[in-house]
C-alpha positions, 0 to 999 in steps of 0.5 A: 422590750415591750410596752402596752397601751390602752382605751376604754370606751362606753357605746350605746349598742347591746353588747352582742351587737359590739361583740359582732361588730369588733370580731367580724375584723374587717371592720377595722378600715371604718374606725382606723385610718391606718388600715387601707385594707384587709382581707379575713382568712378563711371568709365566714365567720370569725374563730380561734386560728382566723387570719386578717391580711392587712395593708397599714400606714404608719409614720407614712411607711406601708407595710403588710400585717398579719393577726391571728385570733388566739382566743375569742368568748362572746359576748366578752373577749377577743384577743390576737397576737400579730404573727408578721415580722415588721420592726413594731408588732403587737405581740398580744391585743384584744378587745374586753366587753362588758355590759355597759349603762343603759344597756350600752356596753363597755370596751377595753381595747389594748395592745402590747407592742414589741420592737424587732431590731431597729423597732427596738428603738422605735418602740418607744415613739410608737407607744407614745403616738399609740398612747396619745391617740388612745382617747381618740382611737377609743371615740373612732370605735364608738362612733362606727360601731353605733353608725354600723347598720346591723348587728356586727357588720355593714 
């Protein structure tokens, strides 16, 4: 059993500035409160095949996540599959990037959540909190990427 949820989000920085930004991955920690850490692997620019190690709280449970970027297209598109065994995992993500108005650019952000054994059962819970912070989620990611000082990074 699976389930998808889904934001869009219109930000006022050049598309290849949000491309860098989102797909640099160590970002996450500036527009997600779940994430306390992660670590990119191997450092250097992110490709097809780059592992972010992650330490997230959820429902005021800490475990270890694991992303592997599956497919990555500047200025347009990434996408990841998490390849960590934990009860709920996003068995496929991505960011979708397209020119935007005044030269700001458009993301689509989703994420397809798989529940693993007792997470069979809590997946319907995490969809829905995951679909009831979508709005917000979507306004964290505009409000960093247009506080980021660079072209992609911190």
């Amino acid at each position: 059993m699976s389930g998808r949820f889904e934001v869009r989000t219109e930000i006022d920085r050049p598309i290849d500035e949000v491309f860098a930004y989102l797909a640099a991955g160590t970002n996450d920690p500036h527009f997600s409160p779940r994430v306390q850490e992660i670590v990119k692997d191997p450092a250097g620019p992110t490709a097809v095949g780059t592992v972010f190690r992650s330490t997230v709280k959820d429902a005021g449970m800490t475990s270890k996540r694991e992303i592997r970027i599956t497919e990555l297209e500047a200025p347009s598109k990434v996408r990841w599959t998490e390849t960590s065994k934990n009860t709920v995992t996003s068995s496929e993500g991505g960011y979708d990037l397209a020119p935007g108005t005044n030269g700001g650019t458009q993301v689509t952000l989703y994420n397809v959540l798989e529940g693993h054994g007792i997470g069979k059962v809590l997946l319907p819970i995490a969809l829905s909190t995951s679909r009831k912070d979508a709005p917000a989620f979507g306004e964290r990611i505009k409000k960093a990427v247009e506080a980021s000082s660079g072209p992609g990074l911190d």
